[in-house]
C-alpha positions in Angstrom: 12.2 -16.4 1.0 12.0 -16.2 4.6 11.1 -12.8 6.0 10.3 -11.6 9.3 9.7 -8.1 10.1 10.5 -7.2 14.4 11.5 -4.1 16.4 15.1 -3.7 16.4 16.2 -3.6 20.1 18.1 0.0 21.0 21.6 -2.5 21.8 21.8 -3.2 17.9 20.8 0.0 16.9 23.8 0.6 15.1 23.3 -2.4 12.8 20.7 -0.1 10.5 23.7 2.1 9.3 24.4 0.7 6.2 20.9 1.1 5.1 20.4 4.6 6.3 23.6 5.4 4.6 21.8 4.8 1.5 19.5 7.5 2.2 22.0 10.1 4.2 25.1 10.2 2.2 26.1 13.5 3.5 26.5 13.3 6.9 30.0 12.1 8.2 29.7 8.2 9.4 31.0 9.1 12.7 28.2 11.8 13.4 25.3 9.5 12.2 26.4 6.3 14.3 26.5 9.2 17.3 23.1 10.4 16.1 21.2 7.2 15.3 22.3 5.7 18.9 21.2 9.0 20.5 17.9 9.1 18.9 17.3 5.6 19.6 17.7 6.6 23.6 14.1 8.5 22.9 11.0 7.0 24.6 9.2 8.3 21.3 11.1 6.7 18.9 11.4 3.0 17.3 12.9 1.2 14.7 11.7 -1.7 13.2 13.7 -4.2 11.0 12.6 -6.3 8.0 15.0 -9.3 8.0 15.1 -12.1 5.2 16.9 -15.0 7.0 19.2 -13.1 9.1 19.8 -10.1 7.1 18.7 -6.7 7.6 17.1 -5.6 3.8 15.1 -2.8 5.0 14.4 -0.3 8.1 11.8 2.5 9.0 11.6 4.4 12.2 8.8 5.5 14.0 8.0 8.3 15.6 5.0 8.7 18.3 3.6 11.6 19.7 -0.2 12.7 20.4 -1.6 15.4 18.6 -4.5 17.5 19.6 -6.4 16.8 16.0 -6.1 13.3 15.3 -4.9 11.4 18.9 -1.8 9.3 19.5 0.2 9.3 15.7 3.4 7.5 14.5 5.2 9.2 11.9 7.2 6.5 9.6 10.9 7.8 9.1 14.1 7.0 6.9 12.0 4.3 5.4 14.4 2.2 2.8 14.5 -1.5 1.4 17.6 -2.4 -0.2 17.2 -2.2 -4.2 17.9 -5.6 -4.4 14.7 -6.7 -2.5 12.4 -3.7 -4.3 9.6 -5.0 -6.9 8.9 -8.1 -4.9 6.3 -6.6 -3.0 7.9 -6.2 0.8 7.0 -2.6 1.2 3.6 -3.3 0.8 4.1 -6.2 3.5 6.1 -4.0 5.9 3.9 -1.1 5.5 1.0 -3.5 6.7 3.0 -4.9 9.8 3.6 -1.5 10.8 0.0 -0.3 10.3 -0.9 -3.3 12.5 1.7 -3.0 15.0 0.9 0.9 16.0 -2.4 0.3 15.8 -2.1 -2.4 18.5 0.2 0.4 20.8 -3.1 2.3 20.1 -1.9 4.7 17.3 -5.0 6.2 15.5 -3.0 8.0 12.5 -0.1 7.7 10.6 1.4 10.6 9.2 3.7 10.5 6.8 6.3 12.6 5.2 8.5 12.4 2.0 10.5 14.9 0.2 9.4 16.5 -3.3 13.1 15.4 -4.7 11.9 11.9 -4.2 9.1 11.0 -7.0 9.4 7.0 -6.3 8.7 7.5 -3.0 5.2 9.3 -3.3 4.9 6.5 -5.8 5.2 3.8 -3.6 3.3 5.5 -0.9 
């Protein structure tokens, strides 16, 4: 299996919708494609792609900011691997790649946040 994991650039932003539909069923297509492009306009914000071949299988974005108790932070956000690709250890993988990655850009925390209606999640994490 070849997998890569990259920053996806802000001009293909739009190509992480099917994904994040998985996760945001409720708001109307329309309004999240206007949302997603507008959020990816943010100097604080990133999204980062994990590709096998050419396909887009999972997505998290990251938020930076600085915070007076623990420095510069990145807060992972709408994480999701499609359910086809989970069990096979590639959250473990992207989770590393991102820990290295903002710690390179000089991130000293990662914060993290996941809702209580979500037990795999604090699982996983």
């Amino acid at each position: 299996m070849n997998i890569q994991i990259k920053p996806i650039h802000k001009d293909d932003i739009l190509q992480i919708i099917p994904l994040l539909r998985k996760l945001n069923t409720k708001t109307p297509l329309e309004i999240l494609k206007k949302r997603v492009v507008e959020i990816s306009l943010f100097s604080n914000y990133e999204c980062i792609g994990l590709f096998k071949d050419d396909d887009l299988i999972g997505i998290s974005g990251l938020w930076y900011s600085t915070r007076h108790y623990i420095g510069k932070s990145v807060e992972p956000d709408h994480v999701i691997i499609d359910e086809s690709f989970r069990g096979q250890h590639l959250g473990k993988q992207f989770f590393k790649w991102i820990h290295n990655y903002t710690q390179q850009k000089g991130c000293e925390a990662i914060e993290l946040n996941a809702y209580t209606s979500n037990p795999k999640s604090h699982k996983f994490y």
